[in-house]
C-alpha positions as CSV (number, residue, x, y, z in Angstrom):
1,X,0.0,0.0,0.0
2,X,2.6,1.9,1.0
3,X,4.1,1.4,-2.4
4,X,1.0,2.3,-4.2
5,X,0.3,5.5,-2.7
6,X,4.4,6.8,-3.2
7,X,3.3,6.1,-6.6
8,X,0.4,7.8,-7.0
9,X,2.1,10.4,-5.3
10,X,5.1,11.2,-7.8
11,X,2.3,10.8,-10.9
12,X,0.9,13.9,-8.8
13,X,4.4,15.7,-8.8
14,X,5.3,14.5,-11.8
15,X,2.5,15.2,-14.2
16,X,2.5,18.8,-13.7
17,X,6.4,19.8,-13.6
18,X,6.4,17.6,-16.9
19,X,3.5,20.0,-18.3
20,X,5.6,23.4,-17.1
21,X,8.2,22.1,-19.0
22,X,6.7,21.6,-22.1
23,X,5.4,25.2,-22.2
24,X,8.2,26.7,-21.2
25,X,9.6,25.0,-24.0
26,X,7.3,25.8,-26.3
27,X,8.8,28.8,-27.3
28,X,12.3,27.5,-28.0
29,X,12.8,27.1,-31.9
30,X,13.0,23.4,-32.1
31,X,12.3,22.4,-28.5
32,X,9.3,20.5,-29.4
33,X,9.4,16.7,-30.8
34,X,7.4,14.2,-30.1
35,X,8.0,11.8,-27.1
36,X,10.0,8.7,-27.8
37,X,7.4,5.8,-28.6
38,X,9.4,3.7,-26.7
39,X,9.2,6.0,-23.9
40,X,5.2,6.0,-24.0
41,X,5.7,2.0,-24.3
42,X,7.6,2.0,-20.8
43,X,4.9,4.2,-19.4
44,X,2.7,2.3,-20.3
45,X,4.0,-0.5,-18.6
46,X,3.6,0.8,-15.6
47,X,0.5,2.5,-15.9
48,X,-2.4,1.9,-18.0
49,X,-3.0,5.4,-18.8
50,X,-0.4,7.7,-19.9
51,X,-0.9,11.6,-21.2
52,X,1.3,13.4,-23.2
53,X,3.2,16.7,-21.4
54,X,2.3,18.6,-24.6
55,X,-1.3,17.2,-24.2
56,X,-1.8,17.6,-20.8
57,X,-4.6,20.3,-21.4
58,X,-6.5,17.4,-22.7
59,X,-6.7,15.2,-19.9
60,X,-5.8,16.2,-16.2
61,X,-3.3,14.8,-13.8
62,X,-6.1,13.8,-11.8
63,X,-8.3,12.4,-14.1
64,X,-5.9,10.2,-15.9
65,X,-4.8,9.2,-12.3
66,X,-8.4,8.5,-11.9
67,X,-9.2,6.6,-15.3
68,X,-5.8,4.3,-14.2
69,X,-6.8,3.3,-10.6
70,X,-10.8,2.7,-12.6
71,X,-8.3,0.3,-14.7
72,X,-6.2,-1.3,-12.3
73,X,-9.2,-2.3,-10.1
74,X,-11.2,-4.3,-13.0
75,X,-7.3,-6.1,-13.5
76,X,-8.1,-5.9,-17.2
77,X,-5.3,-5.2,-20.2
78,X,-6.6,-1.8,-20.9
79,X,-4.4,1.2,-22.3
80,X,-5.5,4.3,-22.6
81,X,-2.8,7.1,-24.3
82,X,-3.7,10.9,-24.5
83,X,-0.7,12.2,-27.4
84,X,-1.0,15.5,-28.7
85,X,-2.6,16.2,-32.3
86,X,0.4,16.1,-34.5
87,X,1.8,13.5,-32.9
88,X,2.9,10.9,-35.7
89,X,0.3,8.7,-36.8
90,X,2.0,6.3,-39.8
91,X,2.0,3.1,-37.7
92,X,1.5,4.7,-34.5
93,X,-0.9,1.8,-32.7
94,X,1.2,-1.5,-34.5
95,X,4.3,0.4,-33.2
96,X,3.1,0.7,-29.7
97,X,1.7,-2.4,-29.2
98,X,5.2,-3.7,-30.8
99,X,7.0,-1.2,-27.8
100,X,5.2,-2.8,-24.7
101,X,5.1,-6.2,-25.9
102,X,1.8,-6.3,-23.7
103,X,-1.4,-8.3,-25.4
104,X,-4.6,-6.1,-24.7
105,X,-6.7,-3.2,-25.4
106,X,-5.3,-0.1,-26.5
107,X,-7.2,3.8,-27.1
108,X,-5.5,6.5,-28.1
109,X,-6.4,10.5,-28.5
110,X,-5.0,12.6,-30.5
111,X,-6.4,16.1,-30.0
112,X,-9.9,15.7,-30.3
113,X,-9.4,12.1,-32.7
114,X,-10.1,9.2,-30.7
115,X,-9.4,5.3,-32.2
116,X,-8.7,2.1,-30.6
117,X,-7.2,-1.5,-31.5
118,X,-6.6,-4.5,-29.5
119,X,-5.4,-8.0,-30.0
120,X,-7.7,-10.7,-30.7
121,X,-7.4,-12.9,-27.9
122,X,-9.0,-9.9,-25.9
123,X,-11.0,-8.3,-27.8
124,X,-12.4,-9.1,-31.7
125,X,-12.0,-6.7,-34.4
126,X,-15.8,-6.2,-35.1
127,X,-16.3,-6.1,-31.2
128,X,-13.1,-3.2,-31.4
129,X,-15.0,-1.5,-34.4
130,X,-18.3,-1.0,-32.1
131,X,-16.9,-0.2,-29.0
132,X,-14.8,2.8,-31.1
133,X,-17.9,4.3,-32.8
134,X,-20.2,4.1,-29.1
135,X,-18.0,6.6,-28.2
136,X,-17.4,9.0,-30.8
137,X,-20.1,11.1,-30.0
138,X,-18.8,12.1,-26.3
139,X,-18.2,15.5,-25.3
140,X,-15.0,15.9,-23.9
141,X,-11.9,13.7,-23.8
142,X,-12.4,12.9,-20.3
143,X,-16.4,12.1,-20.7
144,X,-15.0,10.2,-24.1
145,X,-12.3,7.9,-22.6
146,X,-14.1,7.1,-19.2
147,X,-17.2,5.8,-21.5
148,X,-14.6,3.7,-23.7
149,X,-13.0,2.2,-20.1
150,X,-16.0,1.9,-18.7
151,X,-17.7,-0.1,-21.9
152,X,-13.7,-1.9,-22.4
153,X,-13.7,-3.3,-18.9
154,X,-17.5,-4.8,-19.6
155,X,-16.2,-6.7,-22.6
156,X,-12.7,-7.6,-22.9
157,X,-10.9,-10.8,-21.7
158,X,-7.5,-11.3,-20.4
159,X,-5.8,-9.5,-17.1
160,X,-3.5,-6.7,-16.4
161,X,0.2,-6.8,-17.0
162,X,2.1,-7.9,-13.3
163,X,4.2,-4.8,-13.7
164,X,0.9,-2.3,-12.9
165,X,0.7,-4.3,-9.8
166,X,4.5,-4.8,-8.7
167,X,5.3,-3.7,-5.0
168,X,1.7,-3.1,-4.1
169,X,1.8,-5.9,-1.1
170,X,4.7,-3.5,0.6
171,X,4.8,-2.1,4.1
172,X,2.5,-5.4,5.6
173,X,4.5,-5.9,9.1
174,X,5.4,-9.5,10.4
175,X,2.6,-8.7,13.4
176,X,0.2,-7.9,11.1
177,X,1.0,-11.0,9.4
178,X,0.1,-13.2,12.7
179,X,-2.7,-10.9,13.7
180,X,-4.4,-11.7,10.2
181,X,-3.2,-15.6,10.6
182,X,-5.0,-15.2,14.1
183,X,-7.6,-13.8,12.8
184,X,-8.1,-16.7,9.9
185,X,-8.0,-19.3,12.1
186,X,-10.7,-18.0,14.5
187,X,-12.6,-18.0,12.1
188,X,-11.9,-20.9,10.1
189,X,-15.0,-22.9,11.8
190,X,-17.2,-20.3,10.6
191,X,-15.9,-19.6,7.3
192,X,-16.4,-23.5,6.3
193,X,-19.9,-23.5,7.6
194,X,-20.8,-20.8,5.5
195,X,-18.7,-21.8,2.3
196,X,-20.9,-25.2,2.9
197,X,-24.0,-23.2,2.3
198,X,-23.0,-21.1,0.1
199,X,-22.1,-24.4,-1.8
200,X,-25.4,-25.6,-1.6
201,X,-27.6,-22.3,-2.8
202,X,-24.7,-22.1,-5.6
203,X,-26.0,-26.0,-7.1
204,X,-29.6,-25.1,-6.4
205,X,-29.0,-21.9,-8.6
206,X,-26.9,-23.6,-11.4
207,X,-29.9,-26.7,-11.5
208,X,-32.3,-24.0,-11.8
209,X,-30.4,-22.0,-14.7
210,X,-30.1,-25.3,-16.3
211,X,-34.4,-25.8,-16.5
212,X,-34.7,-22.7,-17.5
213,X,-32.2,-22.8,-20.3
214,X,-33.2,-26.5,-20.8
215,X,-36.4,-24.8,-22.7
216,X,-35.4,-22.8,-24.9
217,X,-32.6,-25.4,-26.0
218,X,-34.7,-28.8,-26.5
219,X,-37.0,-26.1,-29.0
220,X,-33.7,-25.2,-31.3
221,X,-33.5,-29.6,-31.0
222,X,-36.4,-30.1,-32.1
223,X,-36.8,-27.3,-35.0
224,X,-33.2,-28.9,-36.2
225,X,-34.8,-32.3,-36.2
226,X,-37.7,-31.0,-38.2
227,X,-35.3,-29.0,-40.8
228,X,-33.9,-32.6,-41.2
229,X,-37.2,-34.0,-41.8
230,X,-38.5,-31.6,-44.3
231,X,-35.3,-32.1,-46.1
232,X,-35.7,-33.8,-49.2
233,X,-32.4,-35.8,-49.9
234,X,-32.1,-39.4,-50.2
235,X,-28.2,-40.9,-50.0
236,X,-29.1,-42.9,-52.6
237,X,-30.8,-40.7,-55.2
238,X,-29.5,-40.3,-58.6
239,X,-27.0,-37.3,-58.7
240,X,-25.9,-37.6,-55.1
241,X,-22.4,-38.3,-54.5
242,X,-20.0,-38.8,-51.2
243,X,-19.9,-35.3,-50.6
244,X,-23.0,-34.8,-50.3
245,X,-23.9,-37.7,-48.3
246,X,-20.8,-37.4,-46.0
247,X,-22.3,-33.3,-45.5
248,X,-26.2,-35.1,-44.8
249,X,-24.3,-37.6,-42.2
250,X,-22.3,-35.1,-40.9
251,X,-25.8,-33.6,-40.1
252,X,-27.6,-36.2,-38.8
253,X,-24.6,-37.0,-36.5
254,X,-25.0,-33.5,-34.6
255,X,-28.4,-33.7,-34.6
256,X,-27.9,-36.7,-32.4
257,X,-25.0,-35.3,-30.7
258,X,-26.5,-32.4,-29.5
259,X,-29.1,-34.6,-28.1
260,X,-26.9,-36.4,-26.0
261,X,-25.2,-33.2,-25.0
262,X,-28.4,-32.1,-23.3
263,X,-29.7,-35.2,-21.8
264,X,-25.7,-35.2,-20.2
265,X,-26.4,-31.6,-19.1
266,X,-25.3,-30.6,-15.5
267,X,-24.8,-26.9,-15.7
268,X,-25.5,-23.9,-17.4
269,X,-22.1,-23.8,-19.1
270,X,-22.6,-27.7,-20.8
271,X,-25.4,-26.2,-23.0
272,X,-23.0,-24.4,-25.1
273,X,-21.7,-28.3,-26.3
274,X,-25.4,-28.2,-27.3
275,X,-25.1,-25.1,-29.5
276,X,-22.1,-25.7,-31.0
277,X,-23.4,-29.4,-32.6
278,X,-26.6,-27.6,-34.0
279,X,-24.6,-24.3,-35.2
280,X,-22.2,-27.6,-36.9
281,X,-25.3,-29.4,-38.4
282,X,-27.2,-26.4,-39.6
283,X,-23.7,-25.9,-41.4
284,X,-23.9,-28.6,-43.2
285,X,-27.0,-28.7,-44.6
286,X,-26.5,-25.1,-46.5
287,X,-23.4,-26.6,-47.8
288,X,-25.7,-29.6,-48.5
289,X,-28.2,-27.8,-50.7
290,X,-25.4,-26.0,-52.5
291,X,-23.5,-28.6,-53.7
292,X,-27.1,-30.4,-55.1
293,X,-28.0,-26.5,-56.6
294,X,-24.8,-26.7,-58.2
295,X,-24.0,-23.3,-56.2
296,X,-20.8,-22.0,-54.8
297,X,-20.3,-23.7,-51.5
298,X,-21.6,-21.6,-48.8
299,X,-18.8,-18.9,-46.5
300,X,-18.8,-20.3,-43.2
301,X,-19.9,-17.3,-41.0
302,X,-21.8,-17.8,-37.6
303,X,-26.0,-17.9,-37.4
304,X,-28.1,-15.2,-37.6
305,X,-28.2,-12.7,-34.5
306,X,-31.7,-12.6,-34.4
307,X,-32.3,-16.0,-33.8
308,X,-29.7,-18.9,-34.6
309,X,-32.9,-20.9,-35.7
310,X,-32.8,-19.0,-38.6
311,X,-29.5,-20.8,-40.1
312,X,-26.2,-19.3,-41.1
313,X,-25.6,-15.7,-41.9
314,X,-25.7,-14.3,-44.9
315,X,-23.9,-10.7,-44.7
316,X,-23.2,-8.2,-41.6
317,X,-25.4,-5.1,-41.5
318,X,-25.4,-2.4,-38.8
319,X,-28.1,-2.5,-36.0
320,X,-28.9,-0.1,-32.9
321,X,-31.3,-2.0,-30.7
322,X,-33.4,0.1,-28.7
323,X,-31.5,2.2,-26.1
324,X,-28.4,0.8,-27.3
325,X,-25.4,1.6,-29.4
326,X,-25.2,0.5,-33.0
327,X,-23.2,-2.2,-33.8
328,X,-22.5,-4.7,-36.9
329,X,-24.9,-7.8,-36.4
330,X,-24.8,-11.3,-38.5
331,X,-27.9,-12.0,-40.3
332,X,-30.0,-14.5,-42.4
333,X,-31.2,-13.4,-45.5
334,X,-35.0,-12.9,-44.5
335,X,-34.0,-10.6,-41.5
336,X,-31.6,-8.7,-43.9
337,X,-34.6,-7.9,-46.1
338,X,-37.0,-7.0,-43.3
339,X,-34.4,-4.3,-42.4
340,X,-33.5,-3.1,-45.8
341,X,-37.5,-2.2,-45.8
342,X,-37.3,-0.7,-42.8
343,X,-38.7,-3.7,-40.7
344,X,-38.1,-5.4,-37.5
345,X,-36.0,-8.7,-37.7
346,X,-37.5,-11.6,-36.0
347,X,-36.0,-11.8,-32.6
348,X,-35.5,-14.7,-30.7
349,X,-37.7,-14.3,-27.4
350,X,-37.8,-16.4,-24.1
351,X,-39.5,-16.3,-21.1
352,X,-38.5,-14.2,-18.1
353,X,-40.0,-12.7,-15.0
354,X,-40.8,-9.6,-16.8
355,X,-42.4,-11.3,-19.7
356,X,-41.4,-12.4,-23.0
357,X,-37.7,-10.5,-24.0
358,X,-35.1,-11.0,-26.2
359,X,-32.4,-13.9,-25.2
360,X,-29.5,-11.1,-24.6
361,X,-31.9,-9.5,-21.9
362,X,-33.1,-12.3,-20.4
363,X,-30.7,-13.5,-17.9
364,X,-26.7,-14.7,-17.7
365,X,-27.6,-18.3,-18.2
366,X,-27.7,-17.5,-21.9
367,X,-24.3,-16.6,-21.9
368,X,-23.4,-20.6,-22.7
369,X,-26.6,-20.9,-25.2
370,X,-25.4,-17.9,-27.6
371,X,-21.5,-18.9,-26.6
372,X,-21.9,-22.3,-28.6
373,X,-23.9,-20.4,-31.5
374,X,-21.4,-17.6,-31.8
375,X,-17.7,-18.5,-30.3
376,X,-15.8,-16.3,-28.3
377,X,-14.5,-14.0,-31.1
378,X,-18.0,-12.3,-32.5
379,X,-19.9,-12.4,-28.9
380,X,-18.2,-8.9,-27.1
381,X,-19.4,-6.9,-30.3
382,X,-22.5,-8.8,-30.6
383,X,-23.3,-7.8,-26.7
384,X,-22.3,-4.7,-25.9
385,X,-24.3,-2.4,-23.6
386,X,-27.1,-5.6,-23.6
387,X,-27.3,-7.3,-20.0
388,X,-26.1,-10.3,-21.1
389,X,-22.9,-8.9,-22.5
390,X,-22.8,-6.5,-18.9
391,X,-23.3,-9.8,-16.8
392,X,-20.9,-12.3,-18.8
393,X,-18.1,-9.6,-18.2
394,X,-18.2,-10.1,-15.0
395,X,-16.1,-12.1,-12.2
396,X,-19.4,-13.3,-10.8
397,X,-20.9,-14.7,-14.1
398,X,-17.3,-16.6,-14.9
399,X,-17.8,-18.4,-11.1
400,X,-21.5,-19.3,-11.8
401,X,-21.8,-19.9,-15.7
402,X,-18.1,-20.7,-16.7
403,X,-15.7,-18.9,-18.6
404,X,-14.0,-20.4,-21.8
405,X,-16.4,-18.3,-24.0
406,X,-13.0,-17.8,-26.3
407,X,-12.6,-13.8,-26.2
408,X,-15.4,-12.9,-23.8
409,X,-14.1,-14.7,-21.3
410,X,-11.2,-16.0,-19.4
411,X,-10.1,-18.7,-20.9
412,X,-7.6,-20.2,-23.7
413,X,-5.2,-17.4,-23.4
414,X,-3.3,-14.6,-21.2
415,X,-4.6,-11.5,-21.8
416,X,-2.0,-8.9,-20.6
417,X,1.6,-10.9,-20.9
418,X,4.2,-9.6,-21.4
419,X,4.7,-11.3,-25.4
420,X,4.4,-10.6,-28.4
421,X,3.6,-14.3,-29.4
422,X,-0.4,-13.2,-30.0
423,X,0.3,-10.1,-31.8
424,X,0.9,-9.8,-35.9
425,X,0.0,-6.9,-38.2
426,X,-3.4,-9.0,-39.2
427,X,-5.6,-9.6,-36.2
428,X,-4.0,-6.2,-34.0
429,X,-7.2,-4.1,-35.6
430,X,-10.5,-2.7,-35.7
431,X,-11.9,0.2,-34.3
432,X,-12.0,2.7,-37.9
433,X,-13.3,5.8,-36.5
434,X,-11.9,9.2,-36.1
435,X,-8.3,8.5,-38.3
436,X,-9.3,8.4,-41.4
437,X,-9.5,4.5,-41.6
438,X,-6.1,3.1,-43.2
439,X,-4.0,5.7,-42.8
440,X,-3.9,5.3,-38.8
441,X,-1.6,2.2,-38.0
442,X,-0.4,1.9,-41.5
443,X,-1.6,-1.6,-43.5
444,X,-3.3,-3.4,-40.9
């Protein structure tokens, strides 16, 4: 603590002096150049938010030392760098990501410009992309950048670098050390008899999630089964060859497989097994009908936002949902026609205490459900500012529903290491607003 507060402290002192400096030098022919990249990098390494001295009118000492602390506590791999307007753009986020060596989120203001990128284990590119235009329309940079943290921390996956932490558990005496042992084992009696029943109300919770969620799943069963009725392919009709009959297995075999996944079920978090085998199967039957329409074979994207039922996607089109931010949605052909005329898709509704709503405002047990439909990668842009995409964010949600939900959660990776090993020119992007697209970060 004692560590933390010296360090706050000196950002205080620092900050400032830095920011007399830079006027005073100002005036000097050829005093002013832009910091040293690698200097923001190092910064940046120590703190997730670092401003400029010759944009310190932009954000305040206190505010950024506000914004960081808002950072640090949520332990997410957020950056946030405040660089004055002709600061050099050609490469400037690849460059800087390059410099700290740090997989995560990074937003950057220039002047009054604003974009971000991250790497794809935290954060997708479509999911970067939305979260960049939500907050173009703030007022200030201080209203801007606390609304892109705030929405950030919601979303992305992965944990803060070691280093923003390092020399934080300072200044704890030996005595306090056997006063808190004391203290623990007091209480150890106690603790164990309330973990016990904390236990127990956790498994009635997750059994209860599960019947809930076991509704809405055995429907999508059955209206894959019927698809596979209706279909009219025989293996053995003239025409048909092992393609296509290995696609129509392939497609009867996840049918039955998701089947088995839910009657196996024992948590919310095994649905998404369940999802994944009908997302699969619904796959193959598009590819099915192309190959016996003579028609290119099908792009494999994921279902249709609206409602997975609906069968793959068929283009991304952008969306605002009431009360919401707009954001790029995958959808079937019918629901992209309904909106090119200026209709309402067909959402996907489910029961809740409140009535009929759609799944992503219906509760955190979804979270698994649209997790198997989607995969990690699309879900944080898909979600953002809905309750679903609010809840699955947080600590609580990974304990109860599970994380591995590939970039919206916790799992498969370590966001915030220092490494380069997830970074390359091709997934560091997203995020086009406010640079003038291509020209910020230079060919990625």
């Amino acid at each position: 603590m004692k560590a933390a507060l010296v360090q706050r402290l000196v950002r205080l002192l620092i900050v400032p002096v830095a920011a007399v400096l830079a006027v005073l030098l100002a005036g000097v022919p050829g005093a002013h150049a832009a910091t040293d990249l690698s200097k923001v990098a190092d910064a940046l390494r120590e703190s997730p938010v670092y401003v400029d001295p010759a944009a310190s009118d932009v954000l305040s000492a206190s505010d950024a030392e506000a914004l960081a602390d808002k950072i640090k506590d949520a332990d997410k791999p957020v950056f946030v760098a405040v660089l004055p307007s002709d600061y050099p753009k050609a490469n400037l986020f690849q460059n800087l990501r390059t410099e700290t060596g740090v997989t995560g989120l990074y937003g950057i203001r220039l002047g009054d410009e604003f974009d971000a990128r991250a790497d794809s284990s935290v954060l997708s590119r479509g999911a970067v992309s939305n979260l960049v235009t939500s907050v173009q329309g703030a007022g200030d940079a201080k209203a801007q950048l606390n609304d892109f943290v705030d929405s950030a921390l919601r979303n992305v996956g992965g944990t803060a670098p070691s280093s923003w932490s390092e020399g934080t558990g300072e200044g704890l005496s030996t005595t306090g050390l056997i006063t808190l042992g004391a203290v623990l084992a007091a209480g150890g009696a106690g603790a164990y008899a309330i973990a016990h029943r904390n236990r127990r109300r956790h498994e009635e919770e997750q059994r209860a999630a599960l019947e809930k969620l076991r509704v809405v799943v055995d429907e999508d069963i059955t209206a894959f089964g019927e698809e596979l009725d209706r279909l009219d392919f025989h293996p053995a009709e003239p025409g048909a060859d092992d393609t296509m009959r290995a696609d129509y297995e392939h497609a009867l075999d996840a049918y039955e497989k998701a089947k088995a996944h839910m009657a196996a079920a024992q948590r919310p978090e095994d649905v998404r097994a369940v999802t994944q085998c009908l997302e699969d199967g619904r796959f193959s039957l598009v590819t099915l009908a192309a190959r016996r329409e003579g028609r290119p074979l099908p792009e494999r994207r994921p279902p249709c936002f609206f409602d997975p039922r609906h069968g793959p996607s068929v283009a991304d089109v952008t969306w605002t949902p009431m009360g919401g931010a707009t954001r790029e949605v995958p959808v079937c052909a019918a629901d992209r026609v309904r909106l090119s005329d200026g209709q309402d898709p067909i959402i996907r509704e489910v029961d809740t205490a409140s009535g009929r709503r759609p799944y992503w405002d219906a509760g955190p047990a979804y979270g698994p459900w649209a997790g198997g439909y989607f995969g990690g990668g699309i879900l944080p842009g898909l979600l953002v500012g809905t309750m679903l995409g609010s809840m699955m964010a947080t600590p609580s949600y990974a304990a109860d529903y599970g994380s591995g939900y590939g970039d919206f959660g916790a799992g498969g990776y370590e966001g915030g290491d220092l490494s380069g090993a997830d970074f390359n020119a091709g997934d560091f992007g997203g995020g086009w607003g406010g640079f003038g697209g291509g020209d910020f970060g230079g060919g990625f």
